[in-house]
Z-matrix of the N, CA and C atoms (Angstrom, degrees):
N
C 1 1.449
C 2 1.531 1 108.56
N 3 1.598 2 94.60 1 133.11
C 4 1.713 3 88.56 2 -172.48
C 5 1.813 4 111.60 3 -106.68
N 6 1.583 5 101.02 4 138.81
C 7 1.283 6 118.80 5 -137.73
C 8 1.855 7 102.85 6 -109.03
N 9 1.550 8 101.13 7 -2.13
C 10 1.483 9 88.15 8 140.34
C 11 1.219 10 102.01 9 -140.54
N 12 1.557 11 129.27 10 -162.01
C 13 1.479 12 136.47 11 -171.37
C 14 1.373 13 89.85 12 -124.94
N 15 1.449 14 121.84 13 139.37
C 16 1.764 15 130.98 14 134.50
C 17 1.610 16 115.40 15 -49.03
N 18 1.563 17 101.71 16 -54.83
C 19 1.308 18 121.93 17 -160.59
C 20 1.431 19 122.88 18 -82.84
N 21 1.731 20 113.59 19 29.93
C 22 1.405 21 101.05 20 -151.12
C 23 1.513 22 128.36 21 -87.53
N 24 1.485 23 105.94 22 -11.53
C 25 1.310 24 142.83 23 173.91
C 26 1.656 25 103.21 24 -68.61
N 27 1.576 26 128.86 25 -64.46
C 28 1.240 27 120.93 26 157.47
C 29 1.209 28 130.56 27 -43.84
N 30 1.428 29 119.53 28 -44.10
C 31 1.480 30 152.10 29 178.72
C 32 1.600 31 82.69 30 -49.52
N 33 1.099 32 122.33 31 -80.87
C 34 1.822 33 113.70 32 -158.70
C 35 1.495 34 105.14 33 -73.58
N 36 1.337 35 118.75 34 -35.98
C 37 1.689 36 95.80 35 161.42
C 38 1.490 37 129.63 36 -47.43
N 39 1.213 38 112.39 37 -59.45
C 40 1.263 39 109.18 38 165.36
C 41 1.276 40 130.42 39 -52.34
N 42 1.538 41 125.14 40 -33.93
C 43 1.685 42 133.01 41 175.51
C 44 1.978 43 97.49 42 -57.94
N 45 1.257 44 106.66 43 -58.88
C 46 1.752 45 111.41 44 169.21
C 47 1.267 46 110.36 45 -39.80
N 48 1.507 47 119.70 46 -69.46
C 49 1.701 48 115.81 47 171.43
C 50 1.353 49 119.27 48 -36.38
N 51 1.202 50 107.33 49 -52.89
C 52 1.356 51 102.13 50 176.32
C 53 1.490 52 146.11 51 -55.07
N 54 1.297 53 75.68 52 -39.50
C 55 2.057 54 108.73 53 -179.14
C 56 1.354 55 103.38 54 -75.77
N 57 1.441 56 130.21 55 -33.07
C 58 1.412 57 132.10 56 179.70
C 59 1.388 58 104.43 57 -106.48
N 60 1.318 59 126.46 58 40.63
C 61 1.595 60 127.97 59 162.04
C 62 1.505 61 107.22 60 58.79
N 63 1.179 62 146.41 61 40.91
C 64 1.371 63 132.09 62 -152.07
C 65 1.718 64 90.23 63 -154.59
N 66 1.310 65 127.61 64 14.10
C 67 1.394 66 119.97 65 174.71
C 68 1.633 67 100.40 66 -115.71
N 69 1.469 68 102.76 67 157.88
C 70 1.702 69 126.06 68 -175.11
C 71 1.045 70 102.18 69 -66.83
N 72 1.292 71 98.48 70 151.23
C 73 2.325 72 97.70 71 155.76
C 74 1.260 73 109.57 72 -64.76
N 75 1.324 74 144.30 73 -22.62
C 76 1.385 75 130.39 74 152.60
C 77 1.144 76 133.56 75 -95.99
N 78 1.304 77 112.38 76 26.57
C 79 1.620 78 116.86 77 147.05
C 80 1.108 79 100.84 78 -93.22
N 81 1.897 80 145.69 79 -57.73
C 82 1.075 81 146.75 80 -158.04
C 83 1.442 82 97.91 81 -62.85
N 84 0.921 83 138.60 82 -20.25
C 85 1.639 84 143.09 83 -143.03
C 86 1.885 85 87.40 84 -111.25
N 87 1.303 86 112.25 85 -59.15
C 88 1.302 87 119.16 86 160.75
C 89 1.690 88 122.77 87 -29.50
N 90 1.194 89 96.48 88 -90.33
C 91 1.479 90 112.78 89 173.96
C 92 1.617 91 108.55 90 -47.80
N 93 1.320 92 133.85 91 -33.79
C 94 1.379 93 132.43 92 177.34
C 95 1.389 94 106.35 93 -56.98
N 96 1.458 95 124.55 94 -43.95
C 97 1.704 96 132.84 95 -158.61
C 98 1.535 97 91.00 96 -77.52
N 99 1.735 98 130.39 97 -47.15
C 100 1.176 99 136.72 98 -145.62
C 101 1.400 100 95.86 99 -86.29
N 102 1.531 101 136.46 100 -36.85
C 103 1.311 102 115.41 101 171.83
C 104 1.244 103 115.07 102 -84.23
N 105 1.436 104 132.96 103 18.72
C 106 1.547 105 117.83 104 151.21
C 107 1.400 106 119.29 105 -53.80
N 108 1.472 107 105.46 106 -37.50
C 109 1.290 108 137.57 107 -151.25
C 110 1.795 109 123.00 108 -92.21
N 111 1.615 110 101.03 109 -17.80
C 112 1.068 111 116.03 110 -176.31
C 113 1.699 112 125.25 111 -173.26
N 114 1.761 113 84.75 112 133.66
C 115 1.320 114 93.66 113 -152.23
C 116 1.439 115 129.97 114 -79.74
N 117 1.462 116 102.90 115 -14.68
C 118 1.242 117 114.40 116 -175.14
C 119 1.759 118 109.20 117 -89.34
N 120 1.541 119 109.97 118 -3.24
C 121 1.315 120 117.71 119 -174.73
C 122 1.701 121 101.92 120 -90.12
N 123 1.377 122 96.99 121 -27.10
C 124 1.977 123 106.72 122 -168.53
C 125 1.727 124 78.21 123 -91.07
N 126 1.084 125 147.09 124 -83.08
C 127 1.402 126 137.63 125 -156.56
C 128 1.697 127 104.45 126 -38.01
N 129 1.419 128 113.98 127 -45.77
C 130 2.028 129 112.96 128 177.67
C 131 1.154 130 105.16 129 -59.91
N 132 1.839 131 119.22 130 -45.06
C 133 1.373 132 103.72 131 -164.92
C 134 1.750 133 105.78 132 -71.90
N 135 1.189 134 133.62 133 -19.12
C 136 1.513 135 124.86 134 163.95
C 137 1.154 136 131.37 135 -78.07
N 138 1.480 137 106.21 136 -29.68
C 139 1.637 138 108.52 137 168.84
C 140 1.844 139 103.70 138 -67.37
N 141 1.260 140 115.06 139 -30.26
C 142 1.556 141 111.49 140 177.55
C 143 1.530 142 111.22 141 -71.36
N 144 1.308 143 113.66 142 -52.85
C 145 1.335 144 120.50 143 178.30
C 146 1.775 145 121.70 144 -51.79
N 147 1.567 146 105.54 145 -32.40
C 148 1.400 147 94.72 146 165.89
C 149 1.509 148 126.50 147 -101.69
N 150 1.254 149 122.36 148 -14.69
C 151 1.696 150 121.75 149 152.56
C 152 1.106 151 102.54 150 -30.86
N 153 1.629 152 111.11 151 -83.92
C 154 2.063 153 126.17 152 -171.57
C 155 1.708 154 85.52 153 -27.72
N 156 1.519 155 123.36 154 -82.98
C 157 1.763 156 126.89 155 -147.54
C 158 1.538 157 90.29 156 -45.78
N 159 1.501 158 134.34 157 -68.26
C 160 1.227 159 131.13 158 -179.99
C 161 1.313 160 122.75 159 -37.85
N 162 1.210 161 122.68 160 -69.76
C 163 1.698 162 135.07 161 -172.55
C 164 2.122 163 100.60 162 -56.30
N 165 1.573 164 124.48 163 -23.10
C 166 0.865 165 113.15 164 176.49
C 167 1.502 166 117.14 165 -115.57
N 168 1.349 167 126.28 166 31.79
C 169 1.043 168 147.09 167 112.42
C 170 1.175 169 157.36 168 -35.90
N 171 1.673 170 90.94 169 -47.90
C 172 1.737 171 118.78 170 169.48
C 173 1.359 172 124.11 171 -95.15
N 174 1.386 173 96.77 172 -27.82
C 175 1.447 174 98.32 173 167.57
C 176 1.278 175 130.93 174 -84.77
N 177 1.588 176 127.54 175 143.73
C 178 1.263 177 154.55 176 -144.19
C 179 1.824 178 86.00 177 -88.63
N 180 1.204 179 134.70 178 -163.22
C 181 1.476 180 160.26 179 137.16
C 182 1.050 181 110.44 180 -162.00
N 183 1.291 182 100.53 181 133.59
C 184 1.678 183 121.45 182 -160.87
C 185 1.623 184 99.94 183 -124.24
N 186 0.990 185 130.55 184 157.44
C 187 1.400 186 145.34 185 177.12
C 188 1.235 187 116.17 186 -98.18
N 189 1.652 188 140.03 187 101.65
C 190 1.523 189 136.37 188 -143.65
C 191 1.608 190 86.74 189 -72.57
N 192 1.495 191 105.88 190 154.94
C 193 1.491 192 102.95 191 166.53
C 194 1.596 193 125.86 192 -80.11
N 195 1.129 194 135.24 193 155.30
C 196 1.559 195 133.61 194 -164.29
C 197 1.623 196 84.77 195 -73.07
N 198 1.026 197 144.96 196 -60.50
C 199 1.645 198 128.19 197 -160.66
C 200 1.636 199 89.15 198 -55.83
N 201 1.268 200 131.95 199 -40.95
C 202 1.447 201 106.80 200 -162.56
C 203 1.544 202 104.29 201 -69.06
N 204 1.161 203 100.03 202 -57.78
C 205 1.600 204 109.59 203 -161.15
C 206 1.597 205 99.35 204 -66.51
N 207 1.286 206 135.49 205 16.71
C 208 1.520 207 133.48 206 167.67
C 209 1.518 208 95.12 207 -106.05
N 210 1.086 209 123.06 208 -64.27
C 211 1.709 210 120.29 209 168.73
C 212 1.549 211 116.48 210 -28.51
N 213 1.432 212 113.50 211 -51.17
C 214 1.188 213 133.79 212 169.82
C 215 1.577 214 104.10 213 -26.37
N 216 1.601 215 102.16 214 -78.46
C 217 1.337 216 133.42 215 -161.99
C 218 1.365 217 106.40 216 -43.91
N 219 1.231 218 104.95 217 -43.28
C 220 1.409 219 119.52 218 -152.98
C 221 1.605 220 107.64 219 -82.52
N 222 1.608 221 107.07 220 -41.94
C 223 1.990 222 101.66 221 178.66
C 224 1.572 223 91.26 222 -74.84
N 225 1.199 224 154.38 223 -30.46
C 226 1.411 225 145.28 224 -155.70
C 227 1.852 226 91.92 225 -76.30
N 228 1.115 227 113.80 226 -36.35
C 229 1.679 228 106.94 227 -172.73
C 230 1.285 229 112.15 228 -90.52
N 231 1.316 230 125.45 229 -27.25
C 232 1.782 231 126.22 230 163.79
C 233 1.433 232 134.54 231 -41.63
């Protein structure tokens, strides 16, 4: 098991992609083989994985109000 990463900067982009649904089947397929392999990549992907479970826990979701999200609408088309 390799005990540091080259890749660790990619490594957490991709752990983010992943964690927020937004990575390929061959990145996941990727990144699956590479944390057999390395440990400091499997320790990020859990320290990432439980921030996200925490941070979306605490947070509220609110429903934007229609005056905002029409204001919104409106500078995006100008």
């Amino acid at each position: 098991m390799k005990e540091s990463c080259e890749h660790q900067a990619d490594c957490l982009k991709r752990i983010q992609a992943i964690l927020d649904g937004g990575a390929t089947d061959e990145e996941k397929e990727h990144f699956k083989q590479h944390i057999e392999i390395c440990k400091p990549c499997i320790d990020m992907y859990h320290l990432e994985k439980c921030i996200k479970e925490a941070l979306q826990g605490k947070v509220e979701k609110k429903c934007c109000p229609e005056k905002i999200a029409a204001a919104i609408r409106t500078e995006i088309t100008k």
